[in-house]
C-alpha positions in Angstrom: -88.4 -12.7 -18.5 -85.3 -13.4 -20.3 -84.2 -17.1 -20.1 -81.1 -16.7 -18.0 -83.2 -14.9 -15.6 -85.5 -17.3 -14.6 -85.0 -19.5 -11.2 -82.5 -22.8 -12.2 -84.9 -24.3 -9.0 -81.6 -24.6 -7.1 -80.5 -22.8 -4.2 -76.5 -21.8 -3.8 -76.7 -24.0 -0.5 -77.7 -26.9 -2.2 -75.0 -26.8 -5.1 -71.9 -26.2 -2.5 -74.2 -29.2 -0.1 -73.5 -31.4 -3.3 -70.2 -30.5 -4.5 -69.1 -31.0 -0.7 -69.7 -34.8 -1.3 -67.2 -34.6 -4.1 -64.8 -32.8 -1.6 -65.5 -35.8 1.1 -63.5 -38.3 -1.6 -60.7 -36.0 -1.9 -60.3 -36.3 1.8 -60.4 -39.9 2.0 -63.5 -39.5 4.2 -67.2 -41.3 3.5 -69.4 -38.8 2.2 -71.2 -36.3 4.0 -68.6 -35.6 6.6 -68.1 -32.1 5.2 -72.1 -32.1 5.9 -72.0 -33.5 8.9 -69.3 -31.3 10.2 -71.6 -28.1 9.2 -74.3 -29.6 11.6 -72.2 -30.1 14.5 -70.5 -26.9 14.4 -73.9 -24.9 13.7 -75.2 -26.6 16.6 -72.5 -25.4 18.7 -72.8 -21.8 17.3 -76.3 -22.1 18.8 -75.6 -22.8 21.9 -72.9 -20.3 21.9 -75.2 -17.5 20.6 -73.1 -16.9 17.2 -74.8 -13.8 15.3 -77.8 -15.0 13.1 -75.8 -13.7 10.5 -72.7 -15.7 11.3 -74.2 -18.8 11.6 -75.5 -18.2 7.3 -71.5 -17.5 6.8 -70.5 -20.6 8.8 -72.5 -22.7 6.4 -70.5 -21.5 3.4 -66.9 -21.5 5.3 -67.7 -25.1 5.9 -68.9 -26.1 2.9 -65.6 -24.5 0.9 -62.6 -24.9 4.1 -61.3 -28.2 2.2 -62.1 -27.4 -1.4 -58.8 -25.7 -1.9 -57.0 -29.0 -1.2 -57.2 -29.7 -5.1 -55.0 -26.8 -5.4 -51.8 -28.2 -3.9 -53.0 -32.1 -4.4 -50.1 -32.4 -7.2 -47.3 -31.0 -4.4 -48.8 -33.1 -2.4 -48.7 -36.0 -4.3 -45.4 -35.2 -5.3 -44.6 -34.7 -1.6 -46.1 -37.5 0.3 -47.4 -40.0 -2.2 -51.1 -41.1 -2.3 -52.7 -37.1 -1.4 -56.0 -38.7 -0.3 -54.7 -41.6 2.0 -52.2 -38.5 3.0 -55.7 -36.5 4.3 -57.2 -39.1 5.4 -54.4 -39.8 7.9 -53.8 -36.5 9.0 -57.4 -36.3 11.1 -55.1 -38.7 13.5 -52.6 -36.7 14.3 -52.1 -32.4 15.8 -50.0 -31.4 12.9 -47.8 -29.0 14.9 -44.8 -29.6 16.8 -43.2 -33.3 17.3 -46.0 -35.4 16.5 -46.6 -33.4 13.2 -42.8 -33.3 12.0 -42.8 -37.1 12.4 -45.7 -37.5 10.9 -44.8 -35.7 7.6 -41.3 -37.5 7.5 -43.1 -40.8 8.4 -45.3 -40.1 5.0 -42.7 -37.9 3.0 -41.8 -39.4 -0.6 -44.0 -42.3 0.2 -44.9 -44.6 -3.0 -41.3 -43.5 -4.3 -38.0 -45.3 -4.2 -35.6 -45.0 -1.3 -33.9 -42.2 -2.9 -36.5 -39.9 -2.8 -37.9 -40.7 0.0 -34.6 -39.3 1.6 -34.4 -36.4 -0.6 -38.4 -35.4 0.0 -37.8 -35.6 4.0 -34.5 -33.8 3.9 -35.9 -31.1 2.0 -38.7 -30.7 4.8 -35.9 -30.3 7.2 -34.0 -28.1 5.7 -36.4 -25.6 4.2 -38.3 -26.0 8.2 -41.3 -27.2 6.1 -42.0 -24.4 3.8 -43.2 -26.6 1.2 -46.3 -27.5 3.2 -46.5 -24.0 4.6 -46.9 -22.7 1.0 -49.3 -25.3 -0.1 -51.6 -24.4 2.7 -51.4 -20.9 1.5 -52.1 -22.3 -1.7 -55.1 -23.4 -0.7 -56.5 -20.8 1.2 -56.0 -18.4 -1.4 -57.4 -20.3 -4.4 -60.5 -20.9 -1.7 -61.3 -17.4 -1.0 -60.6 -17.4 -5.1 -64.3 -19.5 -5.2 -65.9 -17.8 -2.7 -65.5 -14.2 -3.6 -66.7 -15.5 -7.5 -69.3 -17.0 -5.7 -70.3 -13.2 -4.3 -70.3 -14.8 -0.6 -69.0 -11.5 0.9 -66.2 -10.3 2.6 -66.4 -12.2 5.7 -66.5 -15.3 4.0 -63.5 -14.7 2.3 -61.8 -13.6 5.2 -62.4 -16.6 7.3 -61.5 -18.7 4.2 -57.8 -17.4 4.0 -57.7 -18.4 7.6 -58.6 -21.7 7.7 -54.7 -23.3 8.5 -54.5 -20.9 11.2 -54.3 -22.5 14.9 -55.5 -21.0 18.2 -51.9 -21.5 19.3 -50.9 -19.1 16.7 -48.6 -22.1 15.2 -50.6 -22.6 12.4 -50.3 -20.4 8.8 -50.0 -17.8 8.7 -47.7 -17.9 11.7 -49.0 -15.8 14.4 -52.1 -15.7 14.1 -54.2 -17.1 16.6 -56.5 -16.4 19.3 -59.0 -13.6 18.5 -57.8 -12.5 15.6 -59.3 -15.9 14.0 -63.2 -15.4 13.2 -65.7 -17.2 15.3 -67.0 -19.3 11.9 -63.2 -20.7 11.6 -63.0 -22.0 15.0 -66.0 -23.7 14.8 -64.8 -25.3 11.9 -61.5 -26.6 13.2 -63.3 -28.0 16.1 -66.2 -29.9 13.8 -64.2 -31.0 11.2 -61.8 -33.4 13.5 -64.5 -34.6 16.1 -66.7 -35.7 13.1 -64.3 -38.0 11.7 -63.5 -39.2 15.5 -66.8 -39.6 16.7 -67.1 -42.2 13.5 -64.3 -43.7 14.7 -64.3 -43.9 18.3 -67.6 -42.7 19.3 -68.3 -39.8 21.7 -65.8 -40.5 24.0 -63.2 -40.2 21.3 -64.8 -37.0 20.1 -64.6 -35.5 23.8 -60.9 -36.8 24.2 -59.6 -35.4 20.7 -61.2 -32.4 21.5 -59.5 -32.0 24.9 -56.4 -33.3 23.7 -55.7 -30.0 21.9 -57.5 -27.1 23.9 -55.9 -24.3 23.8 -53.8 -25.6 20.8 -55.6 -26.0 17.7 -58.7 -25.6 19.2 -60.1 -22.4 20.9 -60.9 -23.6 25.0 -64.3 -21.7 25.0 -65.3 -23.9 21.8 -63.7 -26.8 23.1 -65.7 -26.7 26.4 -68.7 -25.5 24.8 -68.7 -29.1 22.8 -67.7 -31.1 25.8 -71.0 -29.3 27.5 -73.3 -30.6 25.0 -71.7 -33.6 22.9 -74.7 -35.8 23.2 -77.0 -33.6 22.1 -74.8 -32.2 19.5 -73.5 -35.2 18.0 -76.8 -36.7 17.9 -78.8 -37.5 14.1 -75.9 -35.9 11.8 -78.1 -36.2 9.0 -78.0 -32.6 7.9 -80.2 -30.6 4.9 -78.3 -27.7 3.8 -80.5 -24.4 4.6 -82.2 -22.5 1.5 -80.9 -19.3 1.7 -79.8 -17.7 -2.2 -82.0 -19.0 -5.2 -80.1 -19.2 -8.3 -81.3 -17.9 -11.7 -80.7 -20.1 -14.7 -77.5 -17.6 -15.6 -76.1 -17.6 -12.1 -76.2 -21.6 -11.9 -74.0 -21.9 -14.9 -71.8 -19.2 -13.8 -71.4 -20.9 -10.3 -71.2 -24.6 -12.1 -68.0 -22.7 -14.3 -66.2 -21.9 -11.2 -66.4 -25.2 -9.9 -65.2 -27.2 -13.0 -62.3 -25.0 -12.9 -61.2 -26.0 -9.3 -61.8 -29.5 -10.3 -59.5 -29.6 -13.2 -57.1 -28.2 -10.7 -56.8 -31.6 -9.2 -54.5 -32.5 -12.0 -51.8 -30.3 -13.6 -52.1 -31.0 -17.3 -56.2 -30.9 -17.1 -56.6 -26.6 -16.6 -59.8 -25.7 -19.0 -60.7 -29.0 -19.7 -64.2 -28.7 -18.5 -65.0 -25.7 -20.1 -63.5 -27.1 -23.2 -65.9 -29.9 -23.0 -68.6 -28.3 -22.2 -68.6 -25.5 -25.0 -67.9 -28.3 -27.6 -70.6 -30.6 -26.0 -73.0 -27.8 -26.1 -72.6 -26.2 -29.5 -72.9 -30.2 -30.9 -76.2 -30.3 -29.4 -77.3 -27.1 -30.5 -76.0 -27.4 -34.0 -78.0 -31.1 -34.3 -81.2 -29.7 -33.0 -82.0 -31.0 -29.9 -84.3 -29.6 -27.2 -83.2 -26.3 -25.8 -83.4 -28.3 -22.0 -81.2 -31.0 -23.8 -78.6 -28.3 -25.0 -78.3 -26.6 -21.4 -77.9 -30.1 -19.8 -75.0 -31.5 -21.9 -73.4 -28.3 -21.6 -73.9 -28.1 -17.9 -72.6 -32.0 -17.8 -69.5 -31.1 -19.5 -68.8 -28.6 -16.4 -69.9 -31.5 -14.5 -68.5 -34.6 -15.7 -65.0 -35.0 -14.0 -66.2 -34.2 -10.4 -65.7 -38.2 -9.6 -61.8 -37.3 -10.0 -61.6 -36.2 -6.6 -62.2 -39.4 -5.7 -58.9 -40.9 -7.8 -55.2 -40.3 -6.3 -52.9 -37.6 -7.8 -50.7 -40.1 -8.2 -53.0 -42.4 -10.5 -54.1 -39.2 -12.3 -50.6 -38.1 -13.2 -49.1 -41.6 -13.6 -46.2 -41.7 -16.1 -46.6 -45.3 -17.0 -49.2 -47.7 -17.3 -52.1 -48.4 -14.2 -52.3 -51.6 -12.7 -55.4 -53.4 -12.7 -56.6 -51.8 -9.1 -55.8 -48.2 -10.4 -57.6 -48.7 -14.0 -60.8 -49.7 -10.9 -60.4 -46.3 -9.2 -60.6 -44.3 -12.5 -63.5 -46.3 -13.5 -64.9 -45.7 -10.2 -64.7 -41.9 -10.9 -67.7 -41.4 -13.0 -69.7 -43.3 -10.5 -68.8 -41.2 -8.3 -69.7 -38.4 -10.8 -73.3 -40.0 -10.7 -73.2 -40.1 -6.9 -72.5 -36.9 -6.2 -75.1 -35.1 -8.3 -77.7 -37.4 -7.5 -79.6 -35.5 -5.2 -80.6 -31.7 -5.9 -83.5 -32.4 -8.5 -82.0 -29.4 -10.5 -78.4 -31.7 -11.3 -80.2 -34.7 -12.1 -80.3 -34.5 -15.6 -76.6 -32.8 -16.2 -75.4 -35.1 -13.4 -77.0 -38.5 -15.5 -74.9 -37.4 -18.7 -72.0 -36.2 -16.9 -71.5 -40.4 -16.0 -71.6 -41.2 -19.4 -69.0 -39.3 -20.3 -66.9 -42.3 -20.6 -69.4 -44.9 -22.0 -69.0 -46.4 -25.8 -71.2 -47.3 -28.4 -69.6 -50.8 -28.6 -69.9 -51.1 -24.7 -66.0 -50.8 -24.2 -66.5 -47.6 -21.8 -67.4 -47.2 -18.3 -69.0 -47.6 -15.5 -71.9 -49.0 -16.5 -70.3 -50.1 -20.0 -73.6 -49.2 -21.8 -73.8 -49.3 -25.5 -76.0 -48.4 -28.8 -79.3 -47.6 -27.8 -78.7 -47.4 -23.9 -76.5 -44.3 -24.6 -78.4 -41.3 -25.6 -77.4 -38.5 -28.0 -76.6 -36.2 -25.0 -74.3 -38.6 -23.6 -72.8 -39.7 -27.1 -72.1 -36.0 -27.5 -70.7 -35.6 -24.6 -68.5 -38.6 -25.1 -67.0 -37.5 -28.4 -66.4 -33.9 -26.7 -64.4 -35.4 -24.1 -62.0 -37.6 -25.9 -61.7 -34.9 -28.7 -60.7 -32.7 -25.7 -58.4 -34.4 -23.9 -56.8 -35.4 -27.1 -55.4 -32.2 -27.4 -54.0 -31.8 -24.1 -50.7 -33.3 -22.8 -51.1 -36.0 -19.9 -48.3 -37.4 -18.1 -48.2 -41.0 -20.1 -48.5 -38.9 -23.3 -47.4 -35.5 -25.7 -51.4 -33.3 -26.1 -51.8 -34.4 -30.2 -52.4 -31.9 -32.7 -55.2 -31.3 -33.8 -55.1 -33.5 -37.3 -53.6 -36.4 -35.3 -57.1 -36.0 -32.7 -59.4 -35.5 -35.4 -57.8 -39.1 -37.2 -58.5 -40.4 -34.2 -62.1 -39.8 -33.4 -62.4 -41.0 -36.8 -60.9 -44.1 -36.2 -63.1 -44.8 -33.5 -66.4 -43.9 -35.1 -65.0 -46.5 -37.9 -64.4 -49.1 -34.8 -67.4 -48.5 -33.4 -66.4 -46.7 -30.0 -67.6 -43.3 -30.9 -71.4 -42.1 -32.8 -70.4 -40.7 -36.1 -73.4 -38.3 -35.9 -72.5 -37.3 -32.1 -69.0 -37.1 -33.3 -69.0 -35.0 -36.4 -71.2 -32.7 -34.7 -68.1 -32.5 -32.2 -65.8 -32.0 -34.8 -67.7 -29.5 -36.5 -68.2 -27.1 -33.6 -64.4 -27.3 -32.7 -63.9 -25.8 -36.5 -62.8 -28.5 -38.4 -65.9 -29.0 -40.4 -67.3 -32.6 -41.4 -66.9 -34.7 -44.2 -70.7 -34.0 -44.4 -73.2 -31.7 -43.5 -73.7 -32.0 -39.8 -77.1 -33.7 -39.0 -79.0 -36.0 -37.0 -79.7 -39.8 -37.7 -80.6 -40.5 -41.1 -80.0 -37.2 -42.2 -82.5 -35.7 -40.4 -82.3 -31.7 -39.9 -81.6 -29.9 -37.2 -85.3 -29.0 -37.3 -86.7 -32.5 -37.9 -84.8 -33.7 -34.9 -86.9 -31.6 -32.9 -90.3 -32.1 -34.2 -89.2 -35.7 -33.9 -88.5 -35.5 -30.3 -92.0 -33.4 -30.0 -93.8 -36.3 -31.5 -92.3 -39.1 -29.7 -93.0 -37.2 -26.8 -97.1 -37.4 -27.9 -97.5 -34.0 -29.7 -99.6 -33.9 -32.2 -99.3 -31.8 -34.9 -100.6 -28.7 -34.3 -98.7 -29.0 -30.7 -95.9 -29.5 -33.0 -96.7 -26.1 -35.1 -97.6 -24.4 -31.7 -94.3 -25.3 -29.8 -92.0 -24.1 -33.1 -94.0 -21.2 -34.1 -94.5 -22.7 -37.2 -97.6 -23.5 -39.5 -99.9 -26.4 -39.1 -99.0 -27.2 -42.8 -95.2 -26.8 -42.4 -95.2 -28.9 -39.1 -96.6 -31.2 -41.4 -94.4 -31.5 -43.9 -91.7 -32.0 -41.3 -93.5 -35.1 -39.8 -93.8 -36.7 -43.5 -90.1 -36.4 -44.2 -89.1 -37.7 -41.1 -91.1 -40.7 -41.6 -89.3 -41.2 -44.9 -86.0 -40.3 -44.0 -86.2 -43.2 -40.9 -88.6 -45.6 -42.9 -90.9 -44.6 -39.9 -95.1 -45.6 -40.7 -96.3 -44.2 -37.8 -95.7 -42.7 -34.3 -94.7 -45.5 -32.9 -92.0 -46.6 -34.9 -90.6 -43.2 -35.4 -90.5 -42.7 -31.5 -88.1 -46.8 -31.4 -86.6 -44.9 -33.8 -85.4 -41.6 -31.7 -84.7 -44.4 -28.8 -82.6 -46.4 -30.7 -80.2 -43.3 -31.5 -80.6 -41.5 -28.0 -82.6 -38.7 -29.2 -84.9 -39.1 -26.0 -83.8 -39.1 -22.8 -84.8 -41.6 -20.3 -85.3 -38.8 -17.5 -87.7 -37.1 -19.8 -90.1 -40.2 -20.5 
């Protein structure tokens, strides 16, 4: 069985169940409300005998309904200020008619100076909202985008595109309503709003917002379906997402691609920096020597390392100027989040444990947990100097993107300070085709081959496990051993395994 082929030991469910948490910060919402708004509307699609088969799609349209909002968070932002607080708010308050107008000019331009807090809301007026009304398309399209790389299916899709729709037929598109909107997307509607209420005000509140719009936003028969059973349904919220599509090693990466792309949508001058990081990150480790598992998790951490960002305001993100003390916090914050939101599926431990240290530095200047030396290992260190190669080279909003002499001098600089591993680094460098002042290696000069035999045997292989595991002879694995003890002044196992700790070449996960 070829690599790719065999099972990643993670099911489709369970990825969307964990990026969903990622979604929740975006929304301003505690995590697990996107979870917790699954289990109340599958619960209601019991008790109103959905299709077996449409309850498996509801899982997926509500797992992906609010992922689209990183498509239009810069309009947003640009629209209404703060685009989380801006979500967050909306769950108290029926966006059509009156009460919505006011509540978009009530937010419109907010953050900004008088000005253009006149010029946002007079533009809503004028244009009758089309700003928001293309935004929402926005976002259902670049949805549907995810789910049909995904391979969810039509139906999916389908209901994905309609997610701004209204039973009312006021929503977007503009007449559609009533019928015509799929069973899975009413559900949603329903469950997404009397989750956050139900926090808020308890079931009383649930059954009044719910009542408050039937026959609005809300379908009647779904509506008095949940006012039937709104103990029982809003009872133990804790959900588990359902095991339905195991994912092959090849599938998991593919899926993990598609979802660093919608998170560097969050922010308009970050398109491909994931990838980017991830295919420099990965060919470091490779070209160094580590572990095959090692290689696969830093490149699958670089997919994975800005997730946090949903968690930090458009309006931080893209800030022109300098942050204030409480802004630098949230961006800090992000990486935690990063950790947070990976922690569970056993399958994202590892990737997600590097993907925090993105951020960290050798000399304990980084963040979150402002680790340093020895506390950082080489997959994170990589991963480190792939990331602030990368985003060298691209153009943020307080800065021109540097060409690419001007980001090399600086990685430089900061191996020479201290901030950055020069082995990690180089490696970095090296894979991005600028070559090294030296030959690319591990610590002490070690080969790409002696790193690994030195990981074996700080791992307890002796050294015919050694020549086993390489396919390699006893004598050669030998040899290997004796000039990585001279090479690191190593006498014995022991010492030579401090020594693979003390530059990250072993993973704490993996001990």
């Amino acid at each position: 069985m070829e690599l790719g082929d065999r099972d990643a030991g993670i099911d489709l469910a369970e990825l969307l169940a964990a990026f969903s948490l990622a979604t929740d910060l975006g929304l301003g919402q505690p995590m697990e409300h996107v979870l917790r708004s699954w289990r109340i509307a599958d619960r209601l699609a019991e008790r109103m005998s959905l299709p077996e088969d449409q309850r498996q799609q509801l899982f997926y349209v509500s797992m992906l309904a609010w992922v689209g909002c990183v498509a239009d968070a810069p309009e947003v932002a640009a629209s209404f200020g703060d685009d989380i607080a801006f979500r967050a708010d909306s769950y108290e308050t029926d966006l059509a008619g009156l009460a919505g107008v006011g509540f978009f000019l009530r937010r419109a331009g907010r953050g900004g100076p008088a000005w253009h807090r006149l010029r946002v809301a007079t533009t809503i007026l004028a244009s009758g909202g089309q700003q928001v009304v293309q935004g929402m398309q926005s976002h259902c399209v670049t949805t549907s985008t995810l789910a049909e790389r995904l391979g969810l299916g039509q139906d999916v899709v389908t209901a994905l595109r309609q997610f701004f729709t209204r039973w009312d037929g006021k929503g977007v598109p503009q007449g559609v309503g009533g019928t015509d909107i799929a069973p899975t997307v009413l559900l949603v509607h329903l469950a997404d709003v009397v989750e956050v209420r139900h926090r808020t005000g308890g079931i009383d509140g649930a059954i009044e917002v719910a009542n408050a719009r039937r026959g609005t936003q809300f379908a009647p028969h779904v509506v008095d379906a949940f006012v039937a059973h709104a103990p029982e349904v809003l009872s133990d919220l804790a959900a588990q997402p359902p095991m339905r599509r195991p994912l092959t090693e090849c599938q998991l990466d593919t899926a993990l691609e598609a979802l660093a792309d919608f998170t560097d949508l969050r922010s308009v001058s970050r398109a491909g920096h994931s990838r980017g990081v991830a295919d420099l990150a990965g060919a470091a480790a490779r070209s160094m020597g580590l572990p095959i598992t090692d290689v696969t998790a830093t490149r699958r951490a670089g997919l994975l390392h800005d997730i946090g960002l949903h968690g930090v305001p458009v309006t931080i993100l893209d800030q022109p100027g300098p942050l204030s003390t409480t802004e630098w916090e949230r961006v800090r914050l992000s990486s935690y989040y990063t950790e947070r939101v990976l922690a569970r599926p056993a399958a994202l431990a590892k990737p997600g444990a590097i993907a925090a240290t993105a951020h960290e530095r050798m000399d304990g200047s980084g963040y979150h947990r402002s680790l340093s030396g020895a506390a950082v290992p080489m997959t994170g260190r990589l991963l480190a100097a792939a990331c602030a190669y990368r985003a060298m080279l691209e153009p943020r909003a307080h800065r021109d993107a540097l060409t690419d002499k001007q980001a090399v001098g600086a990685v430089r600089d900061a191996i020479r300070a201290g901030a950055l591993d020069g082995d990690a680094a180089e490696a970095v460098l090296a894979a991005a085709g600028n070559g090294a002042r030296r030959r690319v290696s591990g610590p002490a000069g070690l080969t790409p081959r002696e790193v690994e035999v030195l990981v074996l045997i700080s791992r307890g292989a002796q050294t015919g496990e050694v020549a086993d595991q390489l396919g390699i002879s006893r004598k050669t694995a030998g040899t290997h051993i004796e000039r990585i003890y001279t090479k690191t002044g190593a006498s014995s196992r022991a010492t030579a395994t401090l020594f693979a700790l003390r530059n990250g070449l072993l993973d704490p996960l993996d001990l």
